[in-house]
PDB file of N, CA, C and O in Angstrom:
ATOM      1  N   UNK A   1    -223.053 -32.231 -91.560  1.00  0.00           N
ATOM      2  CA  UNK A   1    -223.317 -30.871 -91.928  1.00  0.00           C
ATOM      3  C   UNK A   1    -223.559 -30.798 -93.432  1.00  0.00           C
ATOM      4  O   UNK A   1    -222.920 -31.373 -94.313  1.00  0.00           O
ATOM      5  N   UNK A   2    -224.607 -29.978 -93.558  1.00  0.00           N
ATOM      6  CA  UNK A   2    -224.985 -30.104 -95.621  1.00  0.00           C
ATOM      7  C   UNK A   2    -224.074 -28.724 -95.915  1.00  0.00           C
ATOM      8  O   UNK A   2    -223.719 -27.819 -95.160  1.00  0.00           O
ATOM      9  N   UNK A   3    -223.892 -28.921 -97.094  1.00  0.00           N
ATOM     10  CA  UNK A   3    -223.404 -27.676 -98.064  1.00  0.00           C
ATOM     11  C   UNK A   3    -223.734 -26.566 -97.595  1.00  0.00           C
ATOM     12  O   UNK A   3    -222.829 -25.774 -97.332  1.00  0.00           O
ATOM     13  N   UNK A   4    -224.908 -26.248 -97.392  1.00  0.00           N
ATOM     14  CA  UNK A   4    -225.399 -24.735 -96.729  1.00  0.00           C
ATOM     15  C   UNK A   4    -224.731 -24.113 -95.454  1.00  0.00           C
ATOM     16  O   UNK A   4    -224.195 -23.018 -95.285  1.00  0.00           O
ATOM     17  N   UNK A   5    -225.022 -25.599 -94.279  1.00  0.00           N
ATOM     18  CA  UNK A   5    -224.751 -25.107 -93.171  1.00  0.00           C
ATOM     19  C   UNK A   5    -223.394 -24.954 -92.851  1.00  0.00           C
ATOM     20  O   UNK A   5    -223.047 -24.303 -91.865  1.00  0.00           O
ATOM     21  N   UNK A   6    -222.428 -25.622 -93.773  1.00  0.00           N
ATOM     22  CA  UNK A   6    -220.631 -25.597 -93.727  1.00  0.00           C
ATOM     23  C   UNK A   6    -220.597 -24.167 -94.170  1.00  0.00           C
ATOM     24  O   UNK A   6    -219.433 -23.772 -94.106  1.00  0.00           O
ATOM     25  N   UNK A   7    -221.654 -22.957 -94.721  1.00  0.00           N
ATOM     26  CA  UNK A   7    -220.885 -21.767 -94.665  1.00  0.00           C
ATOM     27  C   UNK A   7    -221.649 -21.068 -94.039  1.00  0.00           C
ATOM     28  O   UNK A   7    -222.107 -20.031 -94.520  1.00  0.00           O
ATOM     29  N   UNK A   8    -221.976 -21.549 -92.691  1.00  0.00           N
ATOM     30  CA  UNK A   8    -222.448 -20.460 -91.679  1.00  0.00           C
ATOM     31  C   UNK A   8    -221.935 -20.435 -90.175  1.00  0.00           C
ATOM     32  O   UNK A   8    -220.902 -21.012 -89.834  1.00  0.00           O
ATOM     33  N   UNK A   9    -222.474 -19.957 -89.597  1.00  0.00           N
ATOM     34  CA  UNK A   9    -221.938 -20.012 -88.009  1.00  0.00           C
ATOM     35  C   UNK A   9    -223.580 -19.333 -87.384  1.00  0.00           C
ATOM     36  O   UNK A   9    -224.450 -18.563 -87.791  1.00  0.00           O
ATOM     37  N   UNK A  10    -223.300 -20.189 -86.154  1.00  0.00           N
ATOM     38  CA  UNK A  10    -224.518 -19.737 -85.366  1.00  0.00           C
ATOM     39  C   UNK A  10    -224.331 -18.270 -84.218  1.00  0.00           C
ATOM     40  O   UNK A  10    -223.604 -18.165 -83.230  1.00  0.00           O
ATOM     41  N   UNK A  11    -225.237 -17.333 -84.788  1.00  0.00           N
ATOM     42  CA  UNK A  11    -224.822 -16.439 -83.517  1.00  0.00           C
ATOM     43  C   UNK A  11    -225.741 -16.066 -82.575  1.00  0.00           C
ATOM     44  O   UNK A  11    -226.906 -16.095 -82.971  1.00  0.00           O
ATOM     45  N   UNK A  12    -225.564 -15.732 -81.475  1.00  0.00           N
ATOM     46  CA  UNK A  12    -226.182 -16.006 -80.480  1.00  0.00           C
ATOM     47  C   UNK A  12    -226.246 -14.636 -79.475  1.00  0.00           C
ATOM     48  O   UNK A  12    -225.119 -14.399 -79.038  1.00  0.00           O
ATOM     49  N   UNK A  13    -227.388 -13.562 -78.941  1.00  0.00           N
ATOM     50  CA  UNK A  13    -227.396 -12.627 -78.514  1.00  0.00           C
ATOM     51  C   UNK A  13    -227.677 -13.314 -76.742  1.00  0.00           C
ATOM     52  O   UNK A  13    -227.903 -14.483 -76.431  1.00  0.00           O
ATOM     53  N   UNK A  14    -227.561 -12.134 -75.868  1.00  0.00           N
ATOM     54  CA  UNK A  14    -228.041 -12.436 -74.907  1.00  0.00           C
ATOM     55  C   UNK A  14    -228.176 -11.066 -73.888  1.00  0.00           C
ATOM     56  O   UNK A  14    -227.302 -10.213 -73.736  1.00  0.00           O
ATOM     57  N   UNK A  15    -229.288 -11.093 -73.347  1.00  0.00           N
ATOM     58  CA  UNK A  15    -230.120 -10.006 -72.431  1.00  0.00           C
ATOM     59  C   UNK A  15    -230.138  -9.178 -72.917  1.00  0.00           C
ATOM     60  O   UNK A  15    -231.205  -9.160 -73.532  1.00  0.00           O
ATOM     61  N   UNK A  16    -229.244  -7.764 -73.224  1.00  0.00           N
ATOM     62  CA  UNK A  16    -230.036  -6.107 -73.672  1.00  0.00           C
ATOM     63  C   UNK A  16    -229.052  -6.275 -75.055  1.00  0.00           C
ATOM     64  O   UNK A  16    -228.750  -5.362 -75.823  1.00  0.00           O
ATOM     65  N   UNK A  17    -228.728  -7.393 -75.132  1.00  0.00           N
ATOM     66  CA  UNK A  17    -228.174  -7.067 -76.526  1.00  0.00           C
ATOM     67  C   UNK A  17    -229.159  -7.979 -77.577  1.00  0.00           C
ATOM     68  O   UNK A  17    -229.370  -7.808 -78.778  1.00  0.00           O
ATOM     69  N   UNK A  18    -229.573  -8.811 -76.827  1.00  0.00           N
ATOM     70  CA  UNK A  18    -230.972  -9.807 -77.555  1.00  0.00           C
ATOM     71  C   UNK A  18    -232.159  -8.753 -77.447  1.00  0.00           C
ATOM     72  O   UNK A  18    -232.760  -8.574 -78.506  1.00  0.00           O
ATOM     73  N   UNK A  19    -232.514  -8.165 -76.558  1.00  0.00           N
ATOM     74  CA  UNK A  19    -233.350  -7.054 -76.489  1.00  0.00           C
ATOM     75  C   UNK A  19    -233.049  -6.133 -77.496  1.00  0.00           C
ATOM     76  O   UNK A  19    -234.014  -6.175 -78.260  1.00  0.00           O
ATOM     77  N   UNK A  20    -232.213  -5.305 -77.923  1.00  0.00           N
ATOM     78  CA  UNK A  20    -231.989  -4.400 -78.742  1.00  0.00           C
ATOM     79  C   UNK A  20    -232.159  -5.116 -80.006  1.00  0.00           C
ATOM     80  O   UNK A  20    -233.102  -4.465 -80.455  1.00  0.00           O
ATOM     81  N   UNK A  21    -231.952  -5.842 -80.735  1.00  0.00           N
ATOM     82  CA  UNK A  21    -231.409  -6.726 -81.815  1.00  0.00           C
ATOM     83  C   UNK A  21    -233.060  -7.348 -82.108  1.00  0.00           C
ATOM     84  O   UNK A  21    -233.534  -7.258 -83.240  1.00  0.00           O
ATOM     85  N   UNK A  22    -233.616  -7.788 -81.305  1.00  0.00           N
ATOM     86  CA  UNK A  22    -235.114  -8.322 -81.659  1.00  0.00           C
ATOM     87  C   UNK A  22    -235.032  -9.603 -81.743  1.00  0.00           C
ATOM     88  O   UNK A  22    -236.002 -10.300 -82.040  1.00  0.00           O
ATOM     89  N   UNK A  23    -233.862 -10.063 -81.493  1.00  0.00           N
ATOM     90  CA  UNK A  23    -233.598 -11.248 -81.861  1.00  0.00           C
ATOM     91  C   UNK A  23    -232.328 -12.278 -81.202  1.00  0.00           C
ATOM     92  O   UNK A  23    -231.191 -11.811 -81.134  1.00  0.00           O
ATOM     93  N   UNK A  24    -232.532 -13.321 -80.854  1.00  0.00           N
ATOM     94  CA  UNK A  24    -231.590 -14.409 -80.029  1.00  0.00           C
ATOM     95  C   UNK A  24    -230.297 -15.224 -80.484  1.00  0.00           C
ATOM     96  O   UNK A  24    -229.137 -15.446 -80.136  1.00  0.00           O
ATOM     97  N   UNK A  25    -231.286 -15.552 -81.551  1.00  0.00           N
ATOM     98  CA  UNK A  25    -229.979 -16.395 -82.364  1.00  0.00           C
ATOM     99  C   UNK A  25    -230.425 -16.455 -83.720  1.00  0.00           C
ATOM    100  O   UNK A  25    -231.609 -16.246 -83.985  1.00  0.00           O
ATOM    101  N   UNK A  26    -229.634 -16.706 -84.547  1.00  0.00           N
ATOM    102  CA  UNK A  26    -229.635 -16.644 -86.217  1.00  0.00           C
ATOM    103  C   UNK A  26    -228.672 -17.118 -86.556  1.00  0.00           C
ATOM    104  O   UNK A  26    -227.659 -17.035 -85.862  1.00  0.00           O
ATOM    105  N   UNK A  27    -228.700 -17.812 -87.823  1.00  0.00           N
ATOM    106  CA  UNK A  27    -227.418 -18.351 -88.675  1.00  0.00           C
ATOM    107  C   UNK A  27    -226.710 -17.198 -89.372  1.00  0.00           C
ATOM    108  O   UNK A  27    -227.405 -16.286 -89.821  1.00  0.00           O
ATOM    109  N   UNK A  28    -225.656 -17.168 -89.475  1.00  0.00           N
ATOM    110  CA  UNK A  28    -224.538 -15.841 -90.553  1.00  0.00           C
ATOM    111  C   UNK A  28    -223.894 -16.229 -91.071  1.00  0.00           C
ATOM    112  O   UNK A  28    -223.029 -16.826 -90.430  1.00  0.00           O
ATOM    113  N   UNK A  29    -223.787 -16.230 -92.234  1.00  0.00           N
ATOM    114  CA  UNK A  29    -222.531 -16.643 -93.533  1.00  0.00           C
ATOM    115  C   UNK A  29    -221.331 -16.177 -93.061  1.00  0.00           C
ATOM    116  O   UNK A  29    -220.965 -15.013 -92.895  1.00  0.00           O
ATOM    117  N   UNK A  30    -220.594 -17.510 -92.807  1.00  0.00           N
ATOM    118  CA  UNK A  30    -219.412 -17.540 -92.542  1.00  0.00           C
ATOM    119  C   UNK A  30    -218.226 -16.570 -93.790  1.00  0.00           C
ATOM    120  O   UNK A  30    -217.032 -16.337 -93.605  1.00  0.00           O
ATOM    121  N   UNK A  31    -219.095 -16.166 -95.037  1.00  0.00           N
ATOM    122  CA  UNK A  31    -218.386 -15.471 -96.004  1.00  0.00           C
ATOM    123  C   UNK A  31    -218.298 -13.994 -95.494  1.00  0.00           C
ATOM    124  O   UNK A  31    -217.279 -13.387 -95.822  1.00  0.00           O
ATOM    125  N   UNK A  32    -219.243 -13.319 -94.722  1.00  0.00           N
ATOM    126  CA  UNK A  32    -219.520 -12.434 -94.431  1.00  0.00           C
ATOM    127  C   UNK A  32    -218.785 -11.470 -93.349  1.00  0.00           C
ATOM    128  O   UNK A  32    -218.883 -10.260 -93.144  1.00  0.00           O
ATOM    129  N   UNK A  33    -217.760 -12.822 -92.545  1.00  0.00           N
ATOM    130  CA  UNK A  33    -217.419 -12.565 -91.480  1.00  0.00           C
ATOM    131  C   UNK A  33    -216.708 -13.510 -90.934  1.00  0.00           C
ATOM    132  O   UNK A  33    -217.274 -14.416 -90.321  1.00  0.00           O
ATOM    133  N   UNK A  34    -215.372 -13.466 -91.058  1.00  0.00           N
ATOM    134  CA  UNK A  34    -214.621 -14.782 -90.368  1.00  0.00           C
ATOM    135  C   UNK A  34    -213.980 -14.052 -89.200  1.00  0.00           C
ATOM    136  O   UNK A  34    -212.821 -14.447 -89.068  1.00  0.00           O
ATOM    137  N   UNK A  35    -214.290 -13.198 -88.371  1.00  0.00           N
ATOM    138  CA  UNK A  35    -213.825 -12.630 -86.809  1.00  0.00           C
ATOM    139  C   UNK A  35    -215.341 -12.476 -85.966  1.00  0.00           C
ATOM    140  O   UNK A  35    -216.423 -12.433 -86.551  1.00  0.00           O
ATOM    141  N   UNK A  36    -215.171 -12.404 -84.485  1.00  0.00           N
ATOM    142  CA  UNK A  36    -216.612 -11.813 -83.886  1.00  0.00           C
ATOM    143  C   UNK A  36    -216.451 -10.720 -83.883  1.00  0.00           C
ATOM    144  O   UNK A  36    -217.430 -10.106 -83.458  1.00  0.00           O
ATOM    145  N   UNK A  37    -215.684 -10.162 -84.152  1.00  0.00           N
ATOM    146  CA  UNK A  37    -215.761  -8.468 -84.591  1.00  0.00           C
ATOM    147  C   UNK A  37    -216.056  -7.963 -85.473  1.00  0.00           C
ATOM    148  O   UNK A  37    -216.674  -6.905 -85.354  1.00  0.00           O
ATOM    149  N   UNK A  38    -215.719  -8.539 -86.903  1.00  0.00           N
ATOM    150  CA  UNK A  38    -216.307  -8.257 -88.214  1.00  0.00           C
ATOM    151  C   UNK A  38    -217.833  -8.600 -87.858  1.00  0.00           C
ATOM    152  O   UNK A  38    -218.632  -7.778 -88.305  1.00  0.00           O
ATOM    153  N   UNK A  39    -218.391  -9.693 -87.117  1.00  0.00           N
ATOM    154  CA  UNK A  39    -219.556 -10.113 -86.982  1.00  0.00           C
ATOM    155  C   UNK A  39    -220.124  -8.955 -86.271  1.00  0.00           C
ATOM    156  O   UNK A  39    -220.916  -8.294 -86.942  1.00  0.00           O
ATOM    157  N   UNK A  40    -219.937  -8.618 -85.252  1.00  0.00           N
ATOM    158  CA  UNK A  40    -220.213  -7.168 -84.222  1.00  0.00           C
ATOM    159  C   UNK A  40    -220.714  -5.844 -85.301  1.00  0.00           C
ATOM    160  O   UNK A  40    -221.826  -5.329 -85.185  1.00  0.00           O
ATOM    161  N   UNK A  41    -219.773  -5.433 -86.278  1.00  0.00           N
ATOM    162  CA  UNK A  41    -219.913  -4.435 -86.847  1.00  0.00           C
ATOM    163  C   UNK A  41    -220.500  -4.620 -88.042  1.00  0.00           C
ATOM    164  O   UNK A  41    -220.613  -3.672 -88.819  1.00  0.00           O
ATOM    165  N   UNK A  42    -220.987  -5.958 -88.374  1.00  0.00           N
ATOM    166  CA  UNK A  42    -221.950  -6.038 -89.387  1.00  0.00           C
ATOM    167  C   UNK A  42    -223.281  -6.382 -88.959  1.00  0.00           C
ATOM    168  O   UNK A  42    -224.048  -6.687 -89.872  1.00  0.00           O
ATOM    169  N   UNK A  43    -223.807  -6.411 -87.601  1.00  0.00           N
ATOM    170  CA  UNK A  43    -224.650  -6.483 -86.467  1.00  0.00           C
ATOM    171  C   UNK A  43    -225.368  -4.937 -86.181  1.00  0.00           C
ATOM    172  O   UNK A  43    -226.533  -4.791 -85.812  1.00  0.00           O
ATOM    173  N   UNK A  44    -224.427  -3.865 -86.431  1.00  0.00           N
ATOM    174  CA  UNK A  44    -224.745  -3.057 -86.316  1.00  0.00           C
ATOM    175  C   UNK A  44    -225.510  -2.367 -85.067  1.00  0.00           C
ATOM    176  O   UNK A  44    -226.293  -1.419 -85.141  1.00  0.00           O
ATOM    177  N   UNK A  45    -225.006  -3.230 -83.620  1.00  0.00           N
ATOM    178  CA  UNK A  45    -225.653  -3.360 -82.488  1.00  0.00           C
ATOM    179  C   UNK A  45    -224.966  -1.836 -81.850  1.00  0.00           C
ATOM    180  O   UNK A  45    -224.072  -1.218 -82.427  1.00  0.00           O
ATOM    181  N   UNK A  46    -225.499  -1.483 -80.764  1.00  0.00           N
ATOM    182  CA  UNK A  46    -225.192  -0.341 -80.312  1.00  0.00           C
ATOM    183  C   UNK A  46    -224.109  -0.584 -79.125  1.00  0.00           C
ATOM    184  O   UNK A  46    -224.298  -1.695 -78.630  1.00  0.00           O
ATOM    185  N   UNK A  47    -223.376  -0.108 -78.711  1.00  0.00           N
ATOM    186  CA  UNK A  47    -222.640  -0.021 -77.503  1.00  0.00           C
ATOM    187  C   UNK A  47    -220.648  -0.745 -78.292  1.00  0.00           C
ATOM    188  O   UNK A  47    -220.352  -0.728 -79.487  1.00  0.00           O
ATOM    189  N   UNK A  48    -220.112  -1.041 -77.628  1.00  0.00           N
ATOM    190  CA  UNK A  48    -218.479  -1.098 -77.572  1.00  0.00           C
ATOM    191  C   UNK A  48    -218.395  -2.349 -77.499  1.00  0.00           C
ATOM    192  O   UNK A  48    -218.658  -2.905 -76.432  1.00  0.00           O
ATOM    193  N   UNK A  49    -218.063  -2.974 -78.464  1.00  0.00           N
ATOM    194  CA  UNK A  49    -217.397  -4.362 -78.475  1.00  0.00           C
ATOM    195  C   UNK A  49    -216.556  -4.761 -77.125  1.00  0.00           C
ATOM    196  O   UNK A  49    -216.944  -5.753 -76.508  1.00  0.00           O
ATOM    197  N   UNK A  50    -215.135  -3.851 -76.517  1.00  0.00           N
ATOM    198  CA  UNK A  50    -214.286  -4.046 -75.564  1.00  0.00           C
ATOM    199  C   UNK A  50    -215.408  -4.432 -74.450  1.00  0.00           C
ATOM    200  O   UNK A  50    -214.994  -5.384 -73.789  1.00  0.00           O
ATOM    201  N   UNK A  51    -216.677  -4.005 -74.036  1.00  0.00           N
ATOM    202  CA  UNK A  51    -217.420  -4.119 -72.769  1.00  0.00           C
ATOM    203  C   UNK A  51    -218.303  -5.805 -72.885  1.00  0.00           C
ATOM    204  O   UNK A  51    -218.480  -6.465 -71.861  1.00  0.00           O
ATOM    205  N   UNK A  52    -218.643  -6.162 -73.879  1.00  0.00           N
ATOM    206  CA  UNK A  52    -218.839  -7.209 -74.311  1.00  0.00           C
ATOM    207  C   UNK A  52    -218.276  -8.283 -74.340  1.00  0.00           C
ATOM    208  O   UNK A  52    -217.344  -8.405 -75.135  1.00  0.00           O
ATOM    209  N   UNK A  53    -218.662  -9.432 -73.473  1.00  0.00           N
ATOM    210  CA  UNK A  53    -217.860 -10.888 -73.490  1.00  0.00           C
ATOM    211  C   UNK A  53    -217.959 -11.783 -75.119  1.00  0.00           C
ATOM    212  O   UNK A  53    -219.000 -11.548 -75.732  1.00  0.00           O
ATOM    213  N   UNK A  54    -217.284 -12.441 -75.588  1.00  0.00           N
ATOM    214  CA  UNK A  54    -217.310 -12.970 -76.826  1.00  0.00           C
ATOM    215  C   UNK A  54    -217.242 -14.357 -76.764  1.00  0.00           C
ATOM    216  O   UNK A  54    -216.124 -14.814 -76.527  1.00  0.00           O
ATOM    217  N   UNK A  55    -217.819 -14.851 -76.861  1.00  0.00           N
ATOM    218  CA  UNK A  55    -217.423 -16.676 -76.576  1.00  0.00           C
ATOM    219  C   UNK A  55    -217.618 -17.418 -77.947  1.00  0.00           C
ATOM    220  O   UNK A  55    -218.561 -17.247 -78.720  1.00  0.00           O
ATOM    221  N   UNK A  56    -216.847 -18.036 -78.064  1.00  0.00           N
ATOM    222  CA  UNK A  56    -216.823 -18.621 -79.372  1.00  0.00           C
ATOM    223  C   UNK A  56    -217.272 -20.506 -78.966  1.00  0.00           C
ATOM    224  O   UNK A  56    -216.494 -20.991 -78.145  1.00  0.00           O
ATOM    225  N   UNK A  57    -218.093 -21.217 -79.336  1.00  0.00           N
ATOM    226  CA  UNK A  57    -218.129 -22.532 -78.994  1.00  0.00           C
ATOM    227  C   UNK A  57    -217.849 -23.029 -77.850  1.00  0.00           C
ATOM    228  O   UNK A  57    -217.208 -24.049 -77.592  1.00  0.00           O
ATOM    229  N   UNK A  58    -218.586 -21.919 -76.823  1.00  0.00           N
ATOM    230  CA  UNK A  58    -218.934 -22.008 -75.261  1.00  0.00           C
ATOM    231  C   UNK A  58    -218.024 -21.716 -74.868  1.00  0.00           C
ATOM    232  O   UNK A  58    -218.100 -22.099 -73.700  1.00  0.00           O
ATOM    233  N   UNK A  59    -216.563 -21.000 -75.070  1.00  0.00           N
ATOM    234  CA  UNK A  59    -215.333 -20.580 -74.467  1.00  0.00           C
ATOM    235  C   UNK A  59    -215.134 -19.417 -74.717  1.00  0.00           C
ATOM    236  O   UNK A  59    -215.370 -19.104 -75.885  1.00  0.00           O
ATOM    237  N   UNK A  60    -214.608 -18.242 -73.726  1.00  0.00           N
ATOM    238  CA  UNK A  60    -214.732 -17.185 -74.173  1.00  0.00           C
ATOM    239  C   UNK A  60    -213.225 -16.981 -74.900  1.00  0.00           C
ATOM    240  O   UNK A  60    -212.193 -17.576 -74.589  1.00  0.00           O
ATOM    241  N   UNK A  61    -213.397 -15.933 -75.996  1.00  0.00           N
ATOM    242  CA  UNK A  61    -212.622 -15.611 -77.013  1.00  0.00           C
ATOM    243  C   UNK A  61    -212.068 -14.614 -77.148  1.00  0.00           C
ATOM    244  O   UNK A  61    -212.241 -13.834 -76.211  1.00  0.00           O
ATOM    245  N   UNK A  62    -211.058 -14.057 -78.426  1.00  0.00           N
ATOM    246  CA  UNK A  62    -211.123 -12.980 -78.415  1.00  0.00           C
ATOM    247  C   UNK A  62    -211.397 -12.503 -79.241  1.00  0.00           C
ATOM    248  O   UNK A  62    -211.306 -13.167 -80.273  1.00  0.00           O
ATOM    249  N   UNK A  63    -211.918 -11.036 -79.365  1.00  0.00           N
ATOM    250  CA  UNK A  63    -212.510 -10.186 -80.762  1.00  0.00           C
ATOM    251  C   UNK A  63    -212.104 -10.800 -82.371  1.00  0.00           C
ATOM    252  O   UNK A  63    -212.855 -10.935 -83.337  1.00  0.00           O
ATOM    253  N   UNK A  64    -210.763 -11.081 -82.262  1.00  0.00           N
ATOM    254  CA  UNK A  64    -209.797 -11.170 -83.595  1.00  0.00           C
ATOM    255  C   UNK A  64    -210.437 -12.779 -83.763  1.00  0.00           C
ATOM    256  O   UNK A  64    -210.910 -13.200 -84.819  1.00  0.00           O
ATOM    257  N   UNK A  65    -210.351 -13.494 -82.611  1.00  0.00           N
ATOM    258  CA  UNK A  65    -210.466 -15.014 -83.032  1.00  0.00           C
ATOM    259  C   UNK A  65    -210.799 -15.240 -84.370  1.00  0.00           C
ATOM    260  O   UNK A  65    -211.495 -14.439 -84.993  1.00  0.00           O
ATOM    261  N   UNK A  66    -210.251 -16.516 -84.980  1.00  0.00           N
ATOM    262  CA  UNK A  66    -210.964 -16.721 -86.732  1.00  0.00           C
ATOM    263  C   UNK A  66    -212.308 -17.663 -86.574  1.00  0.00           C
ATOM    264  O   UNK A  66    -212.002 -18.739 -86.059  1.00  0.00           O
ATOM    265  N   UNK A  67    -213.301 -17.585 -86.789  1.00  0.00           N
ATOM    266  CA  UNK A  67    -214.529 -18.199 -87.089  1.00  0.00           C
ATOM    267  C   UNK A  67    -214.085 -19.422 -87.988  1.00  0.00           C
ATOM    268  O   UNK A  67    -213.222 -19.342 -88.861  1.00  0.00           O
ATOM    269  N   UNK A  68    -214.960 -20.843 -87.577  1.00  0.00           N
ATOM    270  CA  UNK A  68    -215.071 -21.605 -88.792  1.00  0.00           C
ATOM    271  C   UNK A  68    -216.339 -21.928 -88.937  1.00  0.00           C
ATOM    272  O   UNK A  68    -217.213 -21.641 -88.119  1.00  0.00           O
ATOM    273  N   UNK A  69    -216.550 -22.678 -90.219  1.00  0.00           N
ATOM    274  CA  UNK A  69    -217.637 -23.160 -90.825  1.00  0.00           C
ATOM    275  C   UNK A  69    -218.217 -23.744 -89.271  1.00  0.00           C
ATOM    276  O   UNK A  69    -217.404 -24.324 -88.550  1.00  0.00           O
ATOM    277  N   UNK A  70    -219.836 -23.537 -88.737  1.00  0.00           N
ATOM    278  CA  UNK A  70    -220.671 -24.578 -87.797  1.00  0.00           C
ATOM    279  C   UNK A  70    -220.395 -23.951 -86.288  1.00  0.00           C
ATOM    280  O   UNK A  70    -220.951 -24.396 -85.285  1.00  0.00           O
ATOM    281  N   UNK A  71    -219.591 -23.012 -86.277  1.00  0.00           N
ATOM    282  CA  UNK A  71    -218.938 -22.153 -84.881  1.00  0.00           C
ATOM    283  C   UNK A  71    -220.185 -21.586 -84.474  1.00  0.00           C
ATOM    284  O   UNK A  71    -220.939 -20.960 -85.219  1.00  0.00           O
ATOM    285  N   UNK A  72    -220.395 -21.857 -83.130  1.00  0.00           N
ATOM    286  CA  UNK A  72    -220.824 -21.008 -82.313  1.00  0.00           C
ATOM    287  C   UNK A  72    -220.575 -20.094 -81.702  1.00  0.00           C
ATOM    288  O   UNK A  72    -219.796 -20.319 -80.776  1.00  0.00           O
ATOM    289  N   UNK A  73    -221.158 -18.346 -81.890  1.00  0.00           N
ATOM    290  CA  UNK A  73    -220.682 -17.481 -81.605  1.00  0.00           C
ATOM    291  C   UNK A  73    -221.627 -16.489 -80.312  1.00  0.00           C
ATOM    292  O   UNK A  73    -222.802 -16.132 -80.401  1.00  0.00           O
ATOM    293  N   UNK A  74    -221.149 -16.359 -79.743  1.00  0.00           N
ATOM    294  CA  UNK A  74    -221.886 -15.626 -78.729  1.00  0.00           C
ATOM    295  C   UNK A  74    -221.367 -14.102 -77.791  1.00  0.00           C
ATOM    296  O   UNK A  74    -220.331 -13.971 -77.138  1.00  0.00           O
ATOM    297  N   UNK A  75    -222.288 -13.252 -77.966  1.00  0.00           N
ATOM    298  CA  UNK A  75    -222.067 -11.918 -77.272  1.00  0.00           C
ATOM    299  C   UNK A  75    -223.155 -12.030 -76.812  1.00  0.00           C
ATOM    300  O   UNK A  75    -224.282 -12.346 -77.193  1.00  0.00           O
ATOM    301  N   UNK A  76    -222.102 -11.376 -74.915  1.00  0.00           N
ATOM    302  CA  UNK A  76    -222.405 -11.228 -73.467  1.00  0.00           C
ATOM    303  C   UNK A  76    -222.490 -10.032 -72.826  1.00  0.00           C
ATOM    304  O   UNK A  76    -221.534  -9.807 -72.083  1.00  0.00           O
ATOM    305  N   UNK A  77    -223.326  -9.199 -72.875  1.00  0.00           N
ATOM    306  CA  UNK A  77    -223.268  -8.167 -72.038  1.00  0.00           C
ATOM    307  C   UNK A  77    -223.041  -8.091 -71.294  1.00  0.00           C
ATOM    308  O   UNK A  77    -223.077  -9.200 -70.760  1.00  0.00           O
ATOM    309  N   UNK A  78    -222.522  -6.865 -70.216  1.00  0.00           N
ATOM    310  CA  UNK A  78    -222.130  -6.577 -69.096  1.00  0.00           C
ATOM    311  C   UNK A  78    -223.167  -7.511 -68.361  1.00  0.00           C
ATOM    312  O   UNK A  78    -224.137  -7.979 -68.958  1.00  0.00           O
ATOM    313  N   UNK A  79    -222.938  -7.724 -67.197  1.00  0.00           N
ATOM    314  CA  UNK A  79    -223.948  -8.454 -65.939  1.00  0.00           C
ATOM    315  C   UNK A  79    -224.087  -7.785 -64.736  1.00  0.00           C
ATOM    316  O   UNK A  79    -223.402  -7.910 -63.721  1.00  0.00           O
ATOM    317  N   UNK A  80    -224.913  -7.156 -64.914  1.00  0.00           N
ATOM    318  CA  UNK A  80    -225.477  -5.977 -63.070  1.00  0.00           C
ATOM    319  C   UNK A  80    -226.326  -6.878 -62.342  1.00  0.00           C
ATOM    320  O   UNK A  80    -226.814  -7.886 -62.852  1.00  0.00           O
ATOM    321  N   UNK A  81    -226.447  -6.636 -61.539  1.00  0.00           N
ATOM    322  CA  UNK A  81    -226.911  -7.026 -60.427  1.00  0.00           C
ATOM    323  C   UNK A  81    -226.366  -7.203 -58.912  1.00  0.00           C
ATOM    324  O   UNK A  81    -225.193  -6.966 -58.620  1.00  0.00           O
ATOM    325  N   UNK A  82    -227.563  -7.745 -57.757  1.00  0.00           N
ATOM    326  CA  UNK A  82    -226.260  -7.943 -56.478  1.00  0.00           C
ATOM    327  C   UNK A  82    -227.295  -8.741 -56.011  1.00  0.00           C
ATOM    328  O   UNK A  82    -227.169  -9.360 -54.954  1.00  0.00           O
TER     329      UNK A  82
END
């Protein structure tokens, strides 16, 4: 990992929250945000964190979890269908 990428984390949208957002995945300064909740509300995405799955480095997490440097972060929208 170079200097740069030790202060970021990868985050990662998926279905109407990648839809809303314009966008899938992006790097975020790990300075900016060491929770997926601080990450959430500096996202500025629409809808309730609580309805949202959070997975941190393919395991799901919780809101508070602490982020590190190279973490993969991911929010899951609800899932409809039958």
């Amino acid at each position: 990992m170079t200097g740069a990428d030790s202060a970021t984390i990868r985050v990662r949208l998926f279905a109407g929250l990648r839809e809303a957002a314009g966008w899938s995945e992006q790097e975020w300064p790990i300075d900016r945000a060491p929770s997926p909740e601080a990450v959430w509300h500096q996202l500025q995405l629409a809808g309730n964190l609580q309805t949202v799955r959070v997975a941190v480095n393919h395991a799901f997490a919780a809101a508070n979890h602490p982020l590190q440097p190279g973490d993969e972060l991911a929010f899951l929208p609800p899932i409809s269908g039958g």
